[in-house]
C-alpha positions in Angstrom: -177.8 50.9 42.5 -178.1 54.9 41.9 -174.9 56.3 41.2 -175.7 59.3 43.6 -175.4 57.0 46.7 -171.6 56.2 48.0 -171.0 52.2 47.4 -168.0 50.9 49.7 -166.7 47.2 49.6 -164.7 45.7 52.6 -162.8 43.2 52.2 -160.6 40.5 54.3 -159.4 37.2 54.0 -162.3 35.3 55.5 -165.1 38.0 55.6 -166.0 36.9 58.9 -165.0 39.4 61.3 -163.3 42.9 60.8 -165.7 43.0 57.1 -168.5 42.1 58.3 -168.5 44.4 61.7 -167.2 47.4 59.5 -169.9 46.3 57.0 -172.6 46.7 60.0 -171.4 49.9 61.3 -171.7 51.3 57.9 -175.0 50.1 57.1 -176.3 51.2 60.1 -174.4 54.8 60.1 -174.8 55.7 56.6 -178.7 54.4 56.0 -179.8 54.9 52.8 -176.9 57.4 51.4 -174.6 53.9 51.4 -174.6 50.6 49.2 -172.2 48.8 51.5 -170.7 45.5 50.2 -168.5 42.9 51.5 -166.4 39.9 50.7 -163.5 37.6 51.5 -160.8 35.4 49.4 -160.9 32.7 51.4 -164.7 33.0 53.6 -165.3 31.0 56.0 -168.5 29.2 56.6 -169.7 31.3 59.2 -169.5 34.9 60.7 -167.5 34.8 63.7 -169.2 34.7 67.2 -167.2 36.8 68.8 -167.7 39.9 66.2 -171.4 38.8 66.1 -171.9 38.9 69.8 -170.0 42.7 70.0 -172.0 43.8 67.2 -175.0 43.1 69.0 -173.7 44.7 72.3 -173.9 48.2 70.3 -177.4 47.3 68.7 -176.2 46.5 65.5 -177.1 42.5 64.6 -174.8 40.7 62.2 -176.2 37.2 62.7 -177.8 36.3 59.7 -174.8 37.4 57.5 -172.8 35.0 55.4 -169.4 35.1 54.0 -168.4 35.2 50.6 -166.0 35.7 48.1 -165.7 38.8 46.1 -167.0 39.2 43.0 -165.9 41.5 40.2 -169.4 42.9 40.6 -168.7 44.1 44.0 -165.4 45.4 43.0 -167.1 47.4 39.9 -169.5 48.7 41.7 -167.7 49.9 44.4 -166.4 53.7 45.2 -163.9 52.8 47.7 -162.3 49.3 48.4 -161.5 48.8 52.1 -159.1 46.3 52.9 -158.2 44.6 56.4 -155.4 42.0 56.0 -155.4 40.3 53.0 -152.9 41.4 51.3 -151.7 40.4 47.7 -155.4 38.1 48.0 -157.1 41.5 48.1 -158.1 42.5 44.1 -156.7 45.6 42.8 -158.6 47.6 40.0 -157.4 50.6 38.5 -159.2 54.1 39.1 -161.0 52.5 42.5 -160.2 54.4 45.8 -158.0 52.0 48.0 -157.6 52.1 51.9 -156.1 49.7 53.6 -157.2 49.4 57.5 -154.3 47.3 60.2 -156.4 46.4 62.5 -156.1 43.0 64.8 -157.7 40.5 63.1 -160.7 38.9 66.0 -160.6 34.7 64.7 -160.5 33.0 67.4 -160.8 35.7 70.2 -163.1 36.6 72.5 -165.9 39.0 72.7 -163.7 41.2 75.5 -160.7 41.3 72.7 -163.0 41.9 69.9 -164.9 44.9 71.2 -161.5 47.2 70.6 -161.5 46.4 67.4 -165.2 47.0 67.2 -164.7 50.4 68.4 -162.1 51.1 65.8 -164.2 50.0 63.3 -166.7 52.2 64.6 -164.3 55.4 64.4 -163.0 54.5 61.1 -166.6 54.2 59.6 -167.5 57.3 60.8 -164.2 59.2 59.4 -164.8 57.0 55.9 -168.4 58.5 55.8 -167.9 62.1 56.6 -165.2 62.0 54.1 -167.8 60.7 51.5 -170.2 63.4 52.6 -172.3 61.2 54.6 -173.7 62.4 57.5 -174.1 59.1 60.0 -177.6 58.3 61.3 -176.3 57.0 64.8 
């Protein structure tokens, strides 16, 4: 990883939703200026549907992610930790830039109840990456 590129780690309980949409919108907003990481403390097996299926309704496709568990890598590595619900699960590493994001957790909703949380993702990805000096590609 170059150390002039912005590297940002979400995290959430089951890396299967809010994660891995916010871990799409950056990837696909910051391009190449980004190293975008996620991971869960408890992942599921699977990316949720729902998130999947909303992700793709803005031309951004999630589908052949998997969830995993953080790793101290990703946490080293990482210039800002975003966390979304975890809690006291979520690692926390001196001298790392921590934000923590409330946002309604999508398991077991629909795609209708997910896409506002999409959207928020959306906005908060874009404020996260002009704040790192990225200008989004999208």
């Amino acid at each position: 990883m170059s150390r002039d590129r912005a590297s940002i780690l979400f995290l959430c309980v089951h890396n299967a939703g809010r994660s891995q949409m916010a871990a799409g919108w950056a990837t696909a907003l910051g391009g190449d200026a980004v190293t975008v990481l996620s991971g869960g403390s408890e992942p599921a097996e699977s990316v949720n549907p729902s998130a999947v299926e909303a992700m793709a309704e803005v031309g951004i496709d999630i589908s052949a992610r998997q969830p995993h568990r953080w790793t101290d890598s990703d946490l080293e590595q990482a210039d800002v930790v975003i966390t979304m619900g975890c809690g006291d699960t979520c690692p926390v590493h001196p001298g790392k830039r921590y934000l923590d994001w409330e946002l309604e957790d999508p398991a077991g909703k629909g795609v209708a109840e997910v896409r506002p949380v999409r959207d928020e993702i959306e906005r908060r990805v874009r404020g996260l990456l002009s704040e790192l000096g990225v200008e989004p590609t999208g």
